[in-house]
C-alpha positions as MATLAB code, in Angstrom:
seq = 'XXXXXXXXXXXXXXXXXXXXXXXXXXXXXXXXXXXXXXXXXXXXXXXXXXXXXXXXXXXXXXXXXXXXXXXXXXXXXXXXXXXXXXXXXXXXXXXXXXXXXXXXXXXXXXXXXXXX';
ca = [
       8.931  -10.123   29.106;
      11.499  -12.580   28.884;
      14.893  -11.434   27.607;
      13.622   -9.576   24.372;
      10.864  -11.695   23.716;
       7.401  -11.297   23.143;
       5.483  -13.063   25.561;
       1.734  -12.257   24.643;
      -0.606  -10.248   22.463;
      -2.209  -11.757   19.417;
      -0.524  -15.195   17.668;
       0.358  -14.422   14.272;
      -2.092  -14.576   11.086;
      -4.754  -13.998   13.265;
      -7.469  -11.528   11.311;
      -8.675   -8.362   12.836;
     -11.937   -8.577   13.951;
     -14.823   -7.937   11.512;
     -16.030   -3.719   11.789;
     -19.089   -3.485   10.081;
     -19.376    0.307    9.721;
     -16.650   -0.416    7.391;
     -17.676   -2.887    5.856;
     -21.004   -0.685    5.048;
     -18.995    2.001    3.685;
     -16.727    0.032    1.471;
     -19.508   -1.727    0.002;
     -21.236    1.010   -0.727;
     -17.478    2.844   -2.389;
     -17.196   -0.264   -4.412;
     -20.472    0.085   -5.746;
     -20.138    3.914   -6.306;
     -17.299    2.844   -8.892;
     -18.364   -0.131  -10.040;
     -19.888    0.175  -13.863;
     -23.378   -1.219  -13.853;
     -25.249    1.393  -15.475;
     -26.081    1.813  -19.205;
     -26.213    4.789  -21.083;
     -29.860    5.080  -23.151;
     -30.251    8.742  -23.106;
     -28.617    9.938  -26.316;
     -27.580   13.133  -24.820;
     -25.755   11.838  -21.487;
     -23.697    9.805  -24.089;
     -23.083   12.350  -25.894;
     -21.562   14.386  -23.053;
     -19.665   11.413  -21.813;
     -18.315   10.728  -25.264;
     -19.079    7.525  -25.749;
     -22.110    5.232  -27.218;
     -25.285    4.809  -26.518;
     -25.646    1.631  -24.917;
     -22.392    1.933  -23.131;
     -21.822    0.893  -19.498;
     -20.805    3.434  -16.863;
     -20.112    3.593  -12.503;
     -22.304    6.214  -11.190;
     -18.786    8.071  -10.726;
     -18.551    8.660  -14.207;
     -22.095   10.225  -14.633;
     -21.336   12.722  -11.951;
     -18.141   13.623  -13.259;
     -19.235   14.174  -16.761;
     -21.910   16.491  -15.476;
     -19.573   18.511  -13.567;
     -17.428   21.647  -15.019;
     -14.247   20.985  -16.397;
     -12.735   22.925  -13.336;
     -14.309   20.600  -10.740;
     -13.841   17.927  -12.707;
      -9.857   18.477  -12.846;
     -10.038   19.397   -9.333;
     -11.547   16.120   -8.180;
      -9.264   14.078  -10.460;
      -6.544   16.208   -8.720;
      -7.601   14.978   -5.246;
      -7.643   11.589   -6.616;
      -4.347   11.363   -7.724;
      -3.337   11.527   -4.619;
      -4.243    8.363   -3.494;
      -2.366    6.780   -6.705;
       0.818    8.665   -7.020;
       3.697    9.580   -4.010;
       3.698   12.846   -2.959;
       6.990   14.864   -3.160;
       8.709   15.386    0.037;
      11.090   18.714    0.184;
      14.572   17.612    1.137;
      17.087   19.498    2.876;
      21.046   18.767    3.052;
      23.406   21.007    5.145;
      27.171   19.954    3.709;
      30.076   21.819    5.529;
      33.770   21.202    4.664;
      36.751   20.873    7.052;
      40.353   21.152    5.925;
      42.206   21.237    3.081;
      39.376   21.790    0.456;
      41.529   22.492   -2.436;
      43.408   19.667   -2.687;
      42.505   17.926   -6.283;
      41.185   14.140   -6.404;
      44.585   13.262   -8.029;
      46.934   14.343   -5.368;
      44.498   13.035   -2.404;
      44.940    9.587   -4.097;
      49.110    9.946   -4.294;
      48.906   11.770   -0.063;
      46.846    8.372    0.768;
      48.931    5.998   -1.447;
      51.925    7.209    0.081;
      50.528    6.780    3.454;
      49.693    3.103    2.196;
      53.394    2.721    1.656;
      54.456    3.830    4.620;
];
């Protein structure tokens, strides 16, 4: 390396090269969600709550034929991906000195020192 640069590896913008097991299995998520299928059974419509001609992803089929449980649960999981988890945070404070001086007179000790 020369003094802190980078002398090597890839030049920039240049694309990753092309994996098409991914590929395959993005396609086929895309097209899991994707809403190309129309209801024309009137009772799968009426499950899903809504009209008989209406256009759905395969997703929302097999959700509306799960329990309302599994359902939740799976909406649950999904969130996930959408929202930021919560991380626990810890703080350890610990105070030195004079901790019972007021805000007032710690502003006329440092103005004094100011003066000085």
């Amino acid at each position: 390396m020369a003094k802190g640069r980078k002398t090597g590896g890839r030049q920039k913008g240049t694309p990753n090269k092309p994996n098409p097991l991914k590929e395959t299995l993005r396609n086929q998520s895309v097209a899991y969600f994707e809403a190309n299928i129309t209801i024309d059974d009137e009772e799968i419509a009426a499950v899903m709550h809504m009209p008989k001609g209406a256009i759905v992803s395969r997703f929302d089929l097999d959700m509306a034929m799960m329990e309302p449980k599994d359902r939740a649960a799976i909406q649950e999981r999904l969130l996930r991906y959408h929202t930021p988890q919560m991380q626990s945070v810890s703080a350890e404070v610990s105070l030195s000195g004079d901790v019972t001086t007021t805000i007032e007179s710690r502003l006329a000790q440092l103005a004094a020192e100011n003066d000085k």
